[in-house]
Backbone as a chain_set.jsonl record, in Angstrom:
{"seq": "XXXXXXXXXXXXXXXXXXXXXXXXXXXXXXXXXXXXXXXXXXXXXXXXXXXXXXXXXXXXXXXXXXXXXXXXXXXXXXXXXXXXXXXXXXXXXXXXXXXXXXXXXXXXXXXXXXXXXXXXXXXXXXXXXXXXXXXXXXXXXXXXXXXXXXXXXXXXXX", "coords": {"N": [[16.219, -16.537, 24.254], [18.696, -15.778, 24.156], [19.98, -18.43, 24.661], [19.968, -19.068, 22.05], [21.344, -17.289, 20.706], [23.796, -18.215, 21.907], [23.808, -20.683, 21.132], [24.216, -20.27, 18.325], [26.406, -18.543, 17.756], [28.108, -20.219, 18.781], [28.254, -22.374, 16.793], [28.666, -21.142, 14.574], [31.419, -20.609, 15.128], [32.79, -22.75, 15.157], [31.989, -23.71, 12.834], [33.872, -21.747, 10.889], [36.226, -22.938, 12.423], [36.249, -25.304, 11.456], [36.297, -25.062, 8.475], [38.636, -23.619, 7.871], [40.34, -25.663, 8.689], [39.829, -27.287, 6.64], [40.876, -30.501, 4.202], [42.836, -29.318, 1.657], [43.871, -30.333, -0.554], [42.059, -32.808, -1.284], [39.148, -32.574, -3.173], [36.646, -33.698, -2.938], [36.272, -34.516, -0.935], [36.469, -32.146, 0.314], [34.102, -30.314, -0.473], [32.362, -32.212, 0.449], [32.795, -31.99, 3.168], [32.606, -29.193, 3.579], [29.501, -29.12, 2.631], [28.081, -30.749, 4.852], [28.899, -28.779, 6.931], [27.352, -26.331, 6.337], [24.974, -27.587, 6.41], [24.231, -27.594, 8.973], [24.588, -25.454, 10.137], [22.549, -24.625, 8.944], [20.536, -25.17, 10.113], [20.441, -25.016, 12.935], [20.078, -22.075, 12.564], [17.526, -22.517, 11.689], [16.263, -23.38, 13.605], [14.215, -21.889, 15.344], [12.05, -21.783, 14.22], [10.83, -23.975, 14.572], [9.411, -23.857, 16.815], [7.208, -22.524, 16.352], [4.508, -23.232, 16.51], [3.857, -22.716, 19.238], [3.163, -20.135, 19.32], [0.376, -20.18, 18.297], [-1.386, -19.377, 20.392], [-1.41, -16.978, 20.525], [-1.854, -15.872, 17.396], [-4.554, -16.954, 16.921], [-6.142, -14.654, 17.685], [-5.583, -13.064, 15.466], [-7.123, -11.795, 12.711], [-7.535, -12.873, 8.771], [-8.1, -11.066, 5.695], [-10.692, -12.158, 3.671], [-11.022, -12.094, 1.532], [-13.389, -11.01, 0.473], [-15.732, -8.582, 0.847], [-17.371, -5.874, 2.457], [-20.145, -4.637, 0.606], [-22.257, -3.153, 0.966], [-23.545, -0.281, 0.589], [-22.191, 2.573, 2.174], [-23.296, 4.606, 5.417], [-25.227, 7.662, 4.985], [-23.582, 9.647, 6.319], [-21.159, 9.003, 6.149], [-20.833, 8.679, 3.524], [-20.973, 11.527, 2.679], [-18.934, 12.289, 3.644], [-16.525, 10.666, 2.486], [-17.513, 11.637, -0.136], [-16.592, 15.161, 0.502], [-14.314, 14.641, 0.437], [-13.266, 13.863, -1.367], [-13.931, 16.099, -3.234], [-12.618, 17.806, -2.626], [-10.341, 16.83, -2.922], [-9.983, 17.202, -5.536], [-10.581, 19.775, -6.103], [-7.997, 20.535, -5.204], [-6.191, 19.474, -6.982], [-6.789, 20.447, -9.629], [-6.025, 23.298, -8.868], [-3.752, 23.079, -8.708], [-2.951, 21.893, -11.199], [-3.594, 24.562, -12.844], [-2.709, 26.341, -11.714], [-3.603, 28.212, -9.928], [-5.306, 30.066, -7.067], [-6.743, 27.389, -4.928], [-9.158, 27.736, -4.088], [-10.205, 29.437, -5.869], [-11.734, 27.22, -7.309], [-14.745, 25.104, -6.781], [-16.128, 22.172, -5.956], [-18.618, 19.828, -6.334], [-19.78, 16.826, -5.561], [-21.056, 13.613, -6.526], [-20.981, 10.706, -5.249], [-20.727, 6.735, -6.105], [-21.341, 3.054, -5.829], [-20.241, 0.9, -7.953], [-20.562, -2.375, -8.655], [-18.089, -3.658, -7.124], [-16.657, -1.142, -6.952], [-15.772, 2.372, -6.247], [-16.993, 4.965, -7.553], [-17.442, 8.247, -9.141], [-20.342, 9.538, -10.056], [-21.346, 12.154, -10.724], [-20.192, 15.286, -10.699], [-19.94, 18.684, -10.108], [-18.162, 21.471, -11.37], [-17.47, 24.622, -9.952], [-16.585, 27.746, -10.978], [-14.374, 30.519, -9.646], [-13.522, 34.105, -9.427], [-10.135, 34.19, -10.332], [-10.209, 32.084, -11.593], [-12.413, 32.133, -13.509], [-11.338, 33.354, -15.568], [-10.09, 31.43, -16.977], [-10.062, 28.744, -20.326], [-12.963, 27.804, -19.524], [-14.215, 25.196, -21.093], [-11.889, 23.76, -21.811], [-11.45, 23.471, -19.038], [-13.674, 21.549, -18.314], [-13.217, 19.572, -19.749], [-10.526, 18.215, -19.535], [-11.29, 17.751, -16.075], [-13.75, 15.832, -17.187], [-12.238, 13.504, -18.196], [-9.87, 12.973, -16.366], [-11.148, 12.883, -14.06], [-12.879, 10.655, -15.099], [-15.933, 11.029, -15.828], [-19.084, 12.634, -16.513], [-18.98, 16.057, -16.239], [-20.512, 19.168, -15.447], [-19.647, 22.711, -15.682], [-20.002, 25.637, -13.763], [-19.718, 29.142, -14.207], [-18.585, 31.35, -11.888], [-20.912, 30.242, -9.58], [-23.64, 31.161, -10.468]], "CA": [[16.832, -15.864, 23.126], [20.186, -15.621, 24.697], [20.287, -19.554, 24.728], [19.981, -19.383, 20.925], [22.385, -16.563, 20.24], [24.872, -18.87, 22.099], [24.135, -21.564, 19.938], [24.596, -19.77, 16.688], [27.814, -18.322, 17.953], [28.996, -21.733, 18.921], [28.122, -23.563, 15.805], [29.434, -19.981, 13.679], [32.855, -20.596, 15.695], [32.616, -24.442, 14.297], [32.185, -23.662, 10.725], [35.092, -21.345, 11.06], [37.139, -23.87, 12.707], [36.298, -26.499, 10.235], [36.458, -24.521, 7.264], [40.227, -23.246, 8.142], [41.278, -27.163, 8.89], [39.795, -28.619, 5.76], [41.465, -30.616, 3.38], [42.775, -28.728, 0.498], [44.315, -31.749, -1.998], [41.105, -33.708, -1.678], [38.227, -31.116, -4.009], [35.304, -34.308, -3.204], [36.121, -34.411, 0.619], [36.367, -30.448, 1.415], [33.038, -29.961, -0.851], [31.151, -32.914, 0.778], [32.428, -31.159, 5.121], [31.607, -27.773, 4.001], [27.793, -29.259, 2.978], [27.722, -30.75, 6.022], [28.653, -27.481, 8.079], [26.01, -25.792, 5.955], [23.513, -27.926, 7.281], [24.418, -28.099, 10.293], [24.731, -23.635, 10.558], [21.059, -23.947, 8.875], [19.611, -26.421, 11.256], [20.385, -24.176, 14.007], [19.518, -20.861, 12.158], [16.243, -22.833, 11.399], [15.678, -24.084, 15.185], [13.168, -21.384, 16.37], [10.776, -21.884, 13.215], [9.989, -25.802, 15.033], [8.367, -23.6, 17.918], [6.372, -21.602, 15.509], [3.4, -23.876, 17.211], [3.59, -22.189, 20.107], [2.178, -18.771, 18.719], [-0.962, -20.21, 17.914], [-2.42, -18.646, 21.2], [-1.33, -15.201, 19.857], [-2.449, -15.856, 16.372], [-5.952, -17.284, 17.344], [-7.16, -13.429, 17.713], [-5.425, -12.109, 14.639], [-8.382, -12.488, 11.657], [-7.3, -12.455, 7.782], [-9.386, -10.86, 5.257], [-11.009, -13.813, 3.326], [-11.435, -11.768, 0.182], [-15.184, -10.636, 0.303], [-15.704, -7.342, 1.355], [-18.594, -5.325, 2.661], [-20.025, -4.113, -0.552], [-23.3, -2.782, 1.006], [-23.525, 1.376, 0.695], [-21.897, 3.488, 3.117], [-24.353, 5.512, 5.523], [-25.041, 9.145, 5.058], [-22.497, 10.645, 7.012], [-20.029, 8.308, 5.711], [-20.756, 9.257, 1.998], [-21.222, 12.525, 2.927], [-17.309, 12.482, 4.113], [-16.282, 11.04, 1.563], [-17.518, 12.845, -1.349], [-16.363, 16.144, 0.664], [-12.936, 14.496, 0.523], [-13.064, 13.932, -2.708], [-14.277, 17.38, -3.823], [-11.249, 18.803, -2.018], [-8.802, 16.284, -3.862], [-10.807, 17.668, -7.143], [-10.28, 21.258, -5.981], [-6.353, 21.291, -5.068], [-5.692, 19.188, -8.362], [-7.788, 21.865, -10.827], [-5.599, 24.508, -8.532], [-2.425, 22.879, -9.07], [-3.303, 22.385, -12.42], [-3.754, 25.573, -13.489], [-1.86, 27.301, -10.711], [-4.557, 29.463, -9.23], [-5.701, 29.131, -5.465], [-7.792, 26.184, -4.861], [-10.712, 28.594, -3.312], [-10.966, 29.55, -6.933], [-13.15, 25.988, -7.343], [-15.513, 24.887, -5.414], [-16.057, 21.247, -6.565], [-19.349, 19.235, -5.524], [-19.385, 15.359, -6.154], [-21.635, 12.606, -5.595], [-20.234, 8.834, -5.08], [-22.201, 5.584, -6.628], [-20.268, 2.246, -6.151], [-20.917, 0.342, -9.072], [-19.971, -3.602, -7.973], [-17.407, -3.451, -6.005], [-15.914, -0.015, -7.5], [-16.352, 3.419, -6.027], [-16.827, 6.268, -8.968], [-18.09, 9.459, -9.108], [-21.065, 9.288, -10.63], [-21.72, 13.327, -11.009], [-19.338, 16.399, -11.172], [-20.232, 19.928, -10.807], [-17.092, 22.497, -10.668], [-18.166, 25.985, -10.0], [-15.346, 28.545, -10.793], [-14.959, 32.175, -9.185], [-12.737, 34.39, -9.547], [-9.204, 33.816, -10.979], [-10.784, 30.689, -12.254], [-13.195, 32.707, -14.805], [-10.15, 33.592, -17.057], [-9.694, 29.657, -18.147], [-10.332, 28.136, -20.762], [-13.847, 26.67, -19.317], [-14.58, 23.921, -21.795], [-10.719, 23.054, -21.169], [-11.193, 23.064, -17.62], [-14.395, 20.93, -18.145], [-12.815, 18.377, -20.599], [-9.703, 17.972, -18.411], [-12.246, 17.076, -15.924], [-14.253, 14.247, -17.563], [-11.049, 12.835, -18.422], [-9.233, 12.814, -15.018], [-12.098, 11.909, -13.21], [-13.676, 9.643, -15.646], [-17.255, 11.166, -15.814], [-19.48, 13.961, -17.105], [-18.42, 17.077, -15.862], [-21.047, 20.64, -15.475], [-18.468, 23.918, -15.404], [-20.543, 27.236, -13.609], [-19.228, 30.459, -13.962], [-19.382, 32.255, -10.684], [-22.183, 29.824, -8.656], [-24.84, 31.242, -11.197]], "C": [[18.356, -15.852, 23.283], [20.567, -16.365, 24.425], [20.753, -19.313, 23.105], [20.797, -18.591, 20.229], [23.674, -17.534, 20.758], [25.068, -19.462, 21.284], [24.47, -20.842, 18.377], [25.825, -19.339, 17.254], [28.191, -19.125, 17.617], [29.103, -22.128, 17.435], [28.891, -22.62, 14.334], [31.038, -20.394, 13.834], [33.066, -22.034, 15.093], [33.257, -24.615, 13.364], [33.361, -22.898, 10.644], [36.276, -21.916, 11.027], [37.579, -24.64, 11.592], [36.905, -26.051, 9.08], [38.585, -24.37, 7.172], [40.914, -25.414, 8.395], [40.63, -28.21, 7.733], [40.682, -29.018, 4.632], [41.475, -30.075, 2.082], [42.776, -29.599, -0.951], [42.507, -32.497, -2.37], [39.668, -32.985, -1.96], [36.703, -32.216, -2.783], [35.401, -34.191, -1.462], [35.659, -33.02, 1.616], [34.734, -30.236, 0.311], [32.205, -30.379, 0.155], [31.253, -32.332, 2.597], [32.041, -30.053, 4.647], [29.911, -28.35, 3.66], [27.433, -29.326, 3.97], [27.962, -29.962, 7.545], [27.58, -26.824, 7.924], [24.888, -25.994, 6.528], [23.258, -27.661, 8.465], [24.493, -26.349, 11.262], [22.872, -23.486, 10.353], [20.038, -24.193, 9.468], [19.385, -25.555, 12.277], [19.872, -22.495, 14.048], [17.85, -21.179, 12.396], [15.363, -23.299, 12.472], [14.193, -23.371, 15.489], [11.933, -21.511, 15.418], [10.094, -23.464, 14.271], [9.087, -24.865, 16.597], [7.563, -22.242, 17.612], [4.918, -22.01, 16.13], [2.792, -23.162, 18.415], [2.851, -21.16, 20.638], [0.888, -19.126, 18.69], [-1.7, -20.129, 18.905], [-2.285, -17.272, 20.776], [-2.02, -15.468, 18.628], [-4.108, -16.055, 16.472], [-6.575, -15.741, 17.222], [-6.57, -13.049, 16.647], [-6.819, -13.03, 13.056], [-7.613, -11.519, 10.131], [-8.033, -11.973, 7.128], [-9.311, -12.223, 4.254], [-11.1, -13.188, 1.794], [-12.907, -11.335, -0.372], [-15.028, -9.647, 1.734], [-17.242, -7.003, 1.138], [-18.877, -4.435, 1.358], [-22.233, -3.259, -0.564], [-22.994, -0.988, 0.856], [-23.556, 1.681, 2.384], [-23.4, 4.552, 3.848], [-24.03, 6.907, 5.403], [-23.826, 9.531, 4.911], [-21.263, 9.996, 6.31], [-19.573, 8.681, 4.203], [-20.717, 10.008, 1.404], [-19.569, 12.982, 2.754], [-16.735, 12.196, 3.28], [-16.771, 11.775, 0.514], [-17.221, 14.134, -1.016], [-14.78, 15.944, 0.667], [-12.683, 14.348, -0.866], [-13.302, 14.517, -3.498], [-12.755, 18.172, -3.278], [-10.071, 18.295, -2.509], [-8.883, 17.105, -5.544], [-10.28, 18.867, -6.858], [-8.391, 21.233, -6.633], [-5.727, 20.903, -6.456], [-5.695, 20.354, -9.449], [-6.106, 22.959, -9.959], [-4.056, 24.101, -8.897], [-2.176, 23.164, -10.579], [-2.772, 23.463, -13.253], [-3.527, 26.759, -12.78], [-2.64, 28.272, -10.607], [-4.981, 28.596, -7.826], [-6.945, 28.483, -5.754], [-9.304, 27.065, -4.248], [-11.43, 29.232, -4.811], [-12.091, 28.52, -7.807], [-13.173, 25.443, -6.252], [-16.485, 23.417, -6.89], [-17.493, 19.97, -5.459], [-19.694, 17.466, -6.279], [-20.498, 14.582, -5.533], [-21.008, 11.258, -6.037], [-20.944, 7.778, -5.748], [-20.626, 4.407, -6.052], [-21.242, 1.54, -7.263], [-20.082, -1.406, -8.978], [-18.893, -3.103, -6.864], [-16.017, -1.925, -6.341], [-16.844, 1.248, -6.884], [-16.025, 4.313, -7.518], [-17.799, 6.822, -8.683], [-18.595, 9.196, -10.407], [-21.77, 10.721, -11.667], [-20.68, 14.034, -10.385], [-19.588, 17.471, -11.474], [-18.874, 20.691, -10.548], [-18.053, 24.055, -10.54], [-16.703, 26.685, -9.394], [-15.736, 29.882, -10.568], [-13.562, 32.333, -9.279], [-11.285, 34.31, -10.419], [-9.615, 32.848, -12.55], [-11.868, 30.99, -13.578], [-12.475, 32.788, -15.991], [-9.755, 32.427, -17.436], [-10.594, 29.636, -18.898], [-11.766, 27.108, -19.936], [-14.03, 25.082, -19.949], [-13.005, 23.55, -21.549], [-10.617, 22.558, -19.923], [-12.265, 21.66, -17.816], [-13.855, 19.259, -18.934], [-11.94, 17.505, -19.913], [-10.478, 16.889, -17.1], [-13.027, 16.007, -15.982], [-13.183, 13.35, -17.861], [-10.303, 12.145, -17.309], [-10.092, 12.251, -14.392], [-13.272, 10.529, -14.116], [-15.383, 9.933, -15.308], [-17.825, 12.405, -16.58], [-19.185, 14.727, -16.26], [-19.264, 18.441, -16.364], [-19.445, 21.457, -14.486], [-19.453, 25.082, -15.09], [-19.796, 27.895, -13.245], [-19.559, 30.712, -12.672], [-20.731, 31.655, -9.639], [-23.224, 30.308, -9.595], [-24.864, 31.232, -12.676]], "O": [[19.083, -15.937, 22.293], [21.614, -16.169, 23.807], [21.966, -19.378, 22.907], [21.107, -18.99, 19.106], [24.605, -17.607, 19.957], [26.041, -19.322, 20.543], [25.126, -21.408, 17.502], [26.559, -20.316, 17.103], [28.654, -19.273, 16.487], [30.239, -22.159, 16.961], [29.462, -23.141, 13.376], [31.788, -20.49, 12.863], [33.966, -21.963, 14.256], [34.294, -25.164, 12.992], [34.205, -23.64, 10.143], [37.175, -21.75, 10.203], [38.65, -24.714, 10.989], [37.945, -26.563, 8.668], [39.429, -24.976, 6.51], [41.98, -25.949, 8.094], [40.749, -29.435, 7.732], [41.273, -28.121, 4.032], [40.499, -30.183, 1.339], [42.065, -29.572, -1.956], [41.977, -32.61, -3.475], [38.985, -32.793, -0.953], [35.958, -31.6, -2.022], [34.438, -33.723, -0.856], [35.072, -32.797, 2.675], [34.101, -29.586, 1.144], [31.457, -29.62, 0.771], [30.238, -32.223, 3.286], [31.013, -29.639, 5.183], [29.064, -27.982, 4.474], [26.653, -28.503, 4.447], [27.558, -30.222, 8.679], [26.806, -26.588, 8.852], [24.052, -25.222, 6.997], [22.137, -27.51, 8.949], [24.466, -26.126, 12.472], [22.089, -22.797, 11.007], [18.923, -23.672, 9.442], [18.225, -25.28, 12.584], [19.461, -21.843, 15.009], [17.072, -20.459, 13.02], [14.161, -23.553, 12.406], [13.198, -24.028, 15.798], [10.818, -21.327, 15.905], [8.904, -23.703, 14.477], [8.216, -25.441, 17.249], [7.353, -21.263, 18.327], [4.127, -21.075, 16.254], [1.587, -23.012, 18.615], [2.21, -21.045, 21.683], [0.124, -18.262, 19.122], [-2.797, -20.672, 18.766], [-3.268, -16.532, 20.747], [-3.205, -15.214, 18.841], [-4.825, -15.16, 16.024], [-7.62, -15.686, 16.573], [-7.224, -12.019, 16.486], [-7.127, -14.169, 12.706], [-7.272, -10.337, 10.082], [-9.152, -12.165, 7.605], [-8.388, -13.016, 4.073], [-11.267, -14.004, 0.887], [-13.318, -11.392, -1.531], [-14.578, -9.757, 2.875], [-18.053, -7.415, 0.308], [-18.041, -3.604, 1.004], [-23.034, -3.005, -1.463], [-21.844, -0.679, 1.172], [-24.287, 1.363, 3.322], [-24.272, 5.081, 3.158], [-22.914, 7.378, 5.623], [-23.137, 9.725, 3.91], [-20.375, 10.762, 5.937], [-18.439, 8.903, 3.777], [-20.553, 10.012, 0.184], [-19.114, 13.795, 1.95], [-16.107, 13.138, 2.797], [-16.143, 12.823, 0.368], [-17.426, 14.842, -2.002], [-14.029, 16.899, 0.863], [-11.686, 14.877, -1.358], [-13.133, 14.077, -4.635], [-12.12, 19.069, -3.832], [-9.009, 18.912, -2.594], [-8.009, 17.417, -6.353], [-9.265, 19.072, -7.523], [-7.805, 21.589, -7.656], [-4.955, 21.649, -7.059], [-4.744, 20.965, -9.936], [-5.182, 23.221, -10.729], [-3.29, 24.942, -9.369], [-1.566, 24.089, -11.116], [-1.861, 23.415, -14.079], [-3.952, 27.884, -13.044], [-2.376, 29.297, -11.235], [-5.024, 27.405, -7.518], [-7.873, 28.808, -6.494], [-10.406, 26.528, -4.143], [-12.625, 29.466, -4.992], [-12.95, 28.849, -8.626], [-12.432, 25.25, -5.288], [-17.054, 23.557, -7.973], [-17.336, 19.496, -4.333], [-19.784, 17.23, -7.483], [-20.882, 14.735, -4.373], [-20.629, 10.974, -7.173], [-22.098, 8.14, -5.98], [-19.441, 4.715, -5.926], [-22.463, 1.583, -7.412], [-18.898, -1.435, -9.314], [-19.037, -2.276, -5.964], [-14.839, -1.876, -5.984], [-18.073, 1.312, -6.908], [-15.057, 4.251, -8.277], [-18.821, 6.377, -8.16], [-18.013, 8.847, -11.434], [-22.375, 10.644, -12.737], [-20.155, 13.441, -9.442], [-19.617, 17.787, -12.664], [-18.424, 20.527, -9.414], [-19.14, 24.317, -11.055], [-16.036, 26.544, -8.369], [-16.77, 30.441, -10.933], [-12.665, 31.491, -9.263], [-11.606, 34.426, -11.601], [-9.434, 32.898, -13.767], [-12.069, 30.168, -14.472], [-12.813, 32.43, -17.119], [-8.953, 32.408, -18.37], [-11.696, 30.148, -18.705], [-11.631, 25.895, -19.779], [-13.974, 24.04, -19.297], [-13.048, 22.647, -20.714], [-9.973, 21.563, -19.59], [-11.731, 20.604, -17.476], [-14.172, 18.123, -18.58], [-12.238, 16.342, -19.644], [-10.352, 15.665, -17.067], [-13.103, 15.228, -15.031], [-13.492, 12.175, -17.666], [-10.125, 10.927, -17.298], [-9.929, 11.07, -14.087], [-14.148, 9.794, -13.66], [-16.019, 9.139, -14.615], [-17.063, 13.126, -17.224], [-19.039, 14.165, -15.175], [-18.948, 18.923, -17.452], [-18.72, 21.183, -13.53], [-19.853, 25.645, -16.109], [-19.117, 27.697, -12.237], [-20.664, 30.389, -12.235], [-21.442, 32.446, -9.019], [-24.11, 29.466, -9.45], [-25.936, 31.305, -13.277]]}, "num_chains": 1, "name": "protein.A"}
């Protein structure tokens, strides 16, 4: 690395040189040496790409995705986790919402993927407290909307 910081110095200190001693009178002469400093700065910029080859014992273990994805259903526990993560994004929203604490819903969800799309397939909220004094059918509409599904609203768990 060191070697190659020299060289770019060097060949920086060059173009410098050159540039400062080219002919001014002649437009076709000082165009056609600065190209050929250009090249000659990008050649050397461009050096360490020619031992790009070399990597390909490091690369060998890195794996791309190919574009096909596991599209079998998550187990249990997995679907379980999410949809409890995604009842708790449902909650704090509703609480932001409608600025009451998030403990005022209690938001239970189940998952489907449908091809290669996850969506909530079902949507119960169940409001307590604070959460009684809304607009229900607002809260519930809101709801199917945002989350894109049907949406049950219980008062109080019963």
């Amino acid at each position: 690395m060191q070697e190659y910081l020299r060289s770019l110095l060097l060949v920086a200190s060059v173009a410098v040189l050159a540039g400062l001693l080219l002919p001014e009178k002649n437009e076709r002469m000082k165009r056609l040496l600065e190209f050929g400093i250009s090249l000659l700065v990008l050649t050397v910029i461009c050096r360490p790409l020619a031992d790009i080859g070399s990597f390909s014992a490091v690369l060998d273990g890195i794996r791309f995705p190919n574009g096909s994805y596991d599209t079998s259903t998550p187990d249990e526990t997995t679907q379980a986790a999410m949809e409890q993560a995604v009842a708790a994004g449902i909650e704090a929203d509703l609480a932001t919402r409608y600025a009451i604490p998030a403990a005022c819903f209690s938001a239970r969800v189940r998952l489907s993927l449908v091809g290669e799309e996850l969506t909530i397939s079902s949507l119960t909220l169940i409001v307590r407290g604070e959460g009684k004094l809304l607009d229900l059918y607002a809260v519930r509409s809101y709801a199917a909307r945002a989350y894109q599904t049907d949406c049950e609203v219980i008062s109080d768990g019963g």
